[in-house]
Structures are given as structure tokens and as C-alpha cells.
C-alpha positions, 0 to 999 in steps of 0.5 A: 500500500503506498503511502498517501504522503509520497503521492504526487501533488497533482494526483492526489488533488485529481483524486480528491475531485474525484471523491467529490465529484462521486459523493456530491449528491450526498453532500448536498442532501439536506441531514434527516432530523428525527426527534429523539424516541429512547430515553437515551437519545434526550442526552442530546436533544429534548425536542420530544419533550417540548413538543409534546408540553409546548402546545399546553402552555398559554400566555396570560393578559390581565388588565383593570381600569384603575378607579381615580380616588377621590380627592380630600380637596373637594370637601373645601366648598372653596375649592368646589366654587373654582374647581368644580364637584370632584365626586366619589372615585370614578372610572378613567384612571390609569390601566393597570397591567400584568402578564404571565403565563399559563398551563391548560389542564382540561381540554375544556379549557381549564388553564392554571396560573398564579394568582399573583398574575391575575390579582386584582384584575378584572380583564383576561385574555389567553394566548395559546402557543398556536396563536389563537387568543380567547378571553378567560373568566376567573373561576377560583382564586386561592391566594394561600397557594398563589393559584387561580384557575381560568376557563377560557369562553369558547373553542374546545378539545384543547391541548393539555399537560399530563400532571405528574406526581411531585412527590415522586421527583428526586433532586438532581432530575432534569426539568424544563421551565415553558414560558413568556419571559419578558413578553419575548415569546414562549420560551423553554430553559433547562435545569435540574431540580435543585432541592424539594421541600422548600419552606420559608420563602415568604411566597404563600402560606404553603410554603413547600416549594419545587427549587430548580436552576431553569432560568425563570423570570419575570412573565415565567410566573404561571408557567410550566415546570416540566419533568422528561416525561412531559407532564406538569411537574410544577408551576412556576412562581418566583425566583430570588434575585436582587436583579429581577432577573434569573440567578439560577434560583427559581420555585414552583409550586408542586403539582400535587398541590395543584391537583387540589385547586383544579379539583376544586374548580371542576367541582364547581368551587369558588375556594378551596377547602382543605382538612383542617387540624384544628391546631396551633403549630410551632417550629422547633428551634435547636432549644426547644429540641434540646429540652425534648431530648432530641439530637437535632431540631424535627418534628412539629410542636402543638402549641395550642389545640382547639377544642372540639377540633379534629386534633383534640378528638385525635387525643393530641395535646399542647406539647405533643411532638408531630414527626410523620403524617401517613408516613411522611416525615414532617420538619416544620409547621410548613411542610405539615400543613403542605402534606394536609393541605394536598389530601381529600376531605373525608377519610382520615390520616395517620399522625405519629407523635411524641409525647414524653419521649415516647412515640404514639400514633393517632388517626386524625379526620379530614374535615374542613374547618366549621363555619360557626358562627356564621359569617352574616356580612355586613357593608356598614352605611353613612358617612363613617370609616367604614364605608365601602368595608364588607366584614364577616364574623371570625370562624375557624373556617374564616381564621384559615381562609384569610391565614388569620393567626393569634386571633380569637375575637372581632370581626374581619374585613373581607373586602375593600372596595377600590376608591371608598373612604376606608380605602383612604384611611387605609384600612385592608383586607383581614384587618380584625377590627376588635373595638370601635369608640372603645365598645367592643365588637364581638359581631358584625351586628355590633359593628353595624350599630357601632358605625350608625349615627355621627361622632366629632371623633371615631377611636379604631383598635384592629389586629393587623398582622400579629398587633394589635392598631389603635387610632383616632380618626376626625369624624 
């Protein structure tokens, strides 16, 4: 064989055109694409992945007419002479925006989103990945896990996202986040699963969220969290940056909680309704762990129990150490309420306790909280603080649904309409309002007969987050 270096010049270049001249036509033919079939083919390509989850995720645009407040000026009768009467609050102000992203889950058109990204907003609209826009009525809104259901008006047979099962994901597994990032278009970022079981984030108050490293950023919000077998392992929420932009630390609510809320609305709800314990919980803190003998800090501790609650039937009592419920470990009151929150009222849970050292397991029913007292609403009338303030009678239910904490008495503002005096004085939804003119309110039957009549003065003591506000207001 001879070798290639001692060949002529010229014959190796007639030979090299030959080569050419016999293989052009394959050359010149454009590469085959195949999207990728076996487990094994994604090392190089998730095409099959996102073309499979792709076509379920939406862009959502939500809008309002923001009210114009009314102006304290115009109660100068001078100041009407030149300028005119200003009126209550009305329509014309600014419109105020919010864009995000969606997941169809029902081929009826049952999308799911944030509840931050629809807000306040009374105008939706959906766009889906094949560029068909419908408006979209909000069906339920749950704030307590930042999720809102829409259903789209009109078209049917839509394209949906299979839900995983979040409790099955591992850290380490690869995920896709599908989104609108910026108003730039759907878009798809790669990652993994960076921790599970994230508590503390300051996001809802189930606080048990997905971590991953797949950049997401604003518009991702309401987004898909895709695993590799393109089902819905999670909705995308918020990341933690000091930028607003992507820092490779983003959360997603998990999918089990979700399946929850998208129950809810197929049945027909307006809210949620979860099991409820019937207990006051407490994170246990290096100190605490130490005078119970623990070596590290675990388990959740029952700092009060409500009587006739499904806690104290289950024969739990203030002290008792929680550690597992249907065999899943529990380190915080978060991760507690999560594994509750995500299980089917009726039936019952198992609980395993500590109580002196020793372990006892106890069998706790899934009921949501009483309404009792019933919530009677009530819209005080007259020129008084109150007015354009819809509030409600404090029951367990109504301490769970407004994530109300430490209270026991008053009544709660449900609702603050946009523009009203008590917008002005700043009053805001799950104030407790505990006494007026210092007569207190147990009712909202006294809170109506508190707010009749005229006074030179009205004197407010209300629960706001933990504290307790007093403040005297000119009548």
C-alpha cells in the first residue's frame, strides 16, 4: 500500500475531485432530523419533550381600569366654587397591567396560573402557543397557594399537560421551565431540580416549594415546570434575585398541590377547602429540641389545640411532638400543613407523635374547618370609616381562609372596595377590627350599630398582622 504522503501533488488533488465529484449528491442532501424516541437519545436533544408540553402552555393578559380616588380637596366648598364637584372615585384612571403565563389542564379549557398574575384584575385574555387568543373568566382564586384557575369562553378539545406526581421527583432530575419571559415569546430553559421541600420563602402560606436552576423570570410566573416525561411537574412562581432577573434560583409550586385547586374548580368551587387540624403549630428551634431530648431540631410542636377540633378528638395535646403524617416525615409547621393541605376531605390520616419521649400514633379526620358562627356580612352605611368595608364574623373556617393567626375575637374585613373612604384611611383586607369608640365588637351586628349615627371623633383598635392598631380618626 503506498503511502498517501509520497503521492504526487497533482494526483492526489485529481483524486480528491474525484471523491467529490462521486459523493456530491450526498453532500448536498439536506441531514434527516428525527426527534429523539429512547430515553437515551434526550442526552442530546429534548425536542420530544417540548413538543409534546409546548402546545399546553398559554400566555396570560390581565388588565383593570384603575378607579381615580377621590380627592380630600373637594370637601373645601372653596375649592368646589373654582374647581368644580370632584365626586366619589370614578372610572378613567390609569390601566393597570400584568402578564404571565399559563398551563391548560382540561381540554375544556381549564388553564392554571398564579394568582399573583391575575390579582386584582378584572380583564383576561389567553394566548395559546398556536396563536389563537380567547378571553378567560376567573373561576377560583386561592391566594394561600398563589393559584387561580381560568376557563377560557369558547373553542374546545384543547391541548393539555399530563400532571405528574411531585412527590415522586428526586433532586438532581432534569426539568424544563415553558414560558413568556419578558413578553419575548414562549420560551423553554433547562435545569435540574435543585432541592424539594422548600419552606420559608415568604411566597404563600404553603410554603413547600419545587427549587430548580431553569432560568425563570419575570412573565415565567404561571408557567410550566416540566419533568422528561412531559407532564406538569410544577408551576412556576418566583425566583430570588436582587436583579429581577434569573440567578439560577427559581420555585414552583408542586403539582400535587395543584391537583387540589383544579379539583376544586371542576367541582364547581369558588375556594378551596382543605382538612383542617384544628391546631396551633410551632417550629422547633435547636432549644426547644434540646429540652425534648432530641439530637437535632424535627418534628412539629402543638402549641395550642382547639377544642372540639379534629386534633383534640385525635387525643393530641399542647406539647405533643408531630414527626410523620401517613408516613411522611414532617420538619416544620410548613411542610405539615403542605402534606394536609394536598389530601381529600373525608377519610382520615395517620399522625405519629411524641409525647414524653415516647412515640404514639393517632388517626386524625379530614374535615374542613366549621363555619360557626356564621359569617352574616355586613357593608356598614353613612358617612363613617367604614364605608365601602364588607366584614364577616371570625370562624375557624374564616381564621384559615384569610391565614388569620393569634386571633380569637372581632370581626374581619373581607373586602375593600377600590376608591371608598376606608380605602383612604387605609384600612385592608383581614384587618380584625376588635373595638370601635372603645365598645367592643364581638359581631358584625355590633359593628353595624357601632358605625350608625355621627361622632366629632371615631377611636379604631384592629389586629393587623400579629398587633394589635389603635387610632383616632376626625369624624
Amino acid at each position: 500500500m503506498r503511502n498517501w504522503g509520497s503521492i504526487p501533488v497533482v494526483a492526489r488533488l485529481a483524486t480528491f475531485l474525484a471523491f467529490v465529484a462521486a459523493f456530491s449528491p450526498a453532500l448536498r442532501a439536506e441531514p434527516l432530523r428525527l426527534a429523539p424516541e429512547a430515553a437515551s437519545d434526550l442526552i442530546l436533544s429534548f425536542a420530544s419533550v417540548v413538543k409534546k408540553a409546548q402546545p399546553a402552555v398559554v400566555n396570560v393578559y390581565a388588565s383593570r381600569i384603575d378607579r381615580r380616588p377621590r380627592n380630600p380637596l373637594f370637601d373645601d366648598p372653596v375649592f368646589r366654587r373654582f374647581f368644580g364637584d370632584g365626586g366619589n372615585a370614578r372610572p378613567g384612571g390609569p390601566t393597570a397591567q400584568s402578564l404571565g403565563s399559563g398551563v391548560l389542564v382540561d381540554p375544556s379549557g381549564l388553564v392554571v396560573t398564579n394568582y399573583h398574575v391575575i390579582e386584582g384584575m378584572t380583564n383576561v385574555k389567553v394566548a395559546l402557543f398556536d396563536k389563537r387568543e380567547f378571553d378567560a373568566e376567573i373561576m377560583l382564586r386561592d391566594q394561600r397557594t398563589d393559584l387561580a384557575v381560568l376557563r377560557l369562553k369558547g373553542g374546545k378539545n384543547f391541548p393539555v399537560m399530563d400532571l405528574g406526581d411531585s412527590d415522586a421527583l428526586e433532586v438532581g432530575d432534569i426539568v424544563l421551565a415553558i414560558g413568556n419571559p419578558f413578553g419575548v415569546g414562549q420560551t423553554v430553559t433547562q435545569g435540574i431540580i435543585s432541592a424539594l421541600a422548600r419552606t420559608q420563602v415568604g411566597i404563600s402560606d404553603y410554603g413547600f416549594f419545587i427549587q430548580t436552576d431553569a432560568a425563570i423570570n419575570p412573565g415565567n410566573s404561571g408557567g410550566a415546570l416540566v419533568d422528561m416525561k412531559a407532564r406538569l411537574a410544577g408551576i412556576n412562581s418566583a425566583i430570588f434575585s436582587q436583579t429581577g432577573s434569573s440567578v439560577g434560583i427559581g420555585f414552583a409550586i408542586p403539582v400535587n398541590m395543584v391537583k387540589i385547586v383544579v379539583a376544586a374548580a371542576k367541582g364547581g368551587g369558588r375556594q378551596v377547602r382543605r382538612p383542617w387540624l384544628g391546631a396551633s403549630l410551632q417550629a422547633v428551634s435547636r432549644e426547644i429540641a434540646d429540652s425534648l431530648g432530641l439530637d437535632r431540631p424535627s418534628g412539629v410542636l402543638v402549641a395550642d389545640i382547639a377544642s372540639g377540633g379534629p386534633a383534640a378528638e385525635a387525643g393530641l395535646k399542647r406539647g405533643d411532638l408531630i414527626v410523620t403524617i401517613d408516613g411522611q416525615t414532617v420538619d416544620d409547621p410548613e411542610s405539615l400543613g403542605y402534606r394536609l393541605g394536598t389530601k381529600p376531605l373525608g377519610g382520615t390520616a395517620a399522625l405519629t407523635f411524641m409525647r414524653n419521649g415516647r412515640s404514639a400514633p393517632a388517626s386524625i379526620k379530614l374535615v374542613p374547618a366549621p363555619e360557626t358562627p356564621a359569617r352574616e356580612p355586613v357593608k356598614p352605611q353613612g358617612n363613617t370609616p367604614f364605608s365601602g368595608v364588607t366584614v364577616i364574623n371570625l370562624s375557624p373556617a374564616v381564621v384559615e381562609e384569610l391565614s388569620l393567626h393569634g386571633v380569637s375575637e372581632g370581626v374581619v374585613i373581607s373586602e375593600v372596595e377600590e376608591g371608598s373612604t376606608a380605602a383612604a384611611v387605609n384600612f385592608q383586607k383581614g384587618d380584625v377590627i376588635l373595638s370601635v369608640n372603645d365598645a367592643r365588637i364581638a359581631t358584625t351586628k355590633d359593628l353595624e350599630r357601632a358605625a350608625s349615627g355621627k361622632h366629632p371623633y371615631w377611636k379604631l383598635t384592629i389586629g393587623r398582622g400579629g398587633e394589635v392598631i389603635t387610632t383616632v380618626i376626625g369624624g
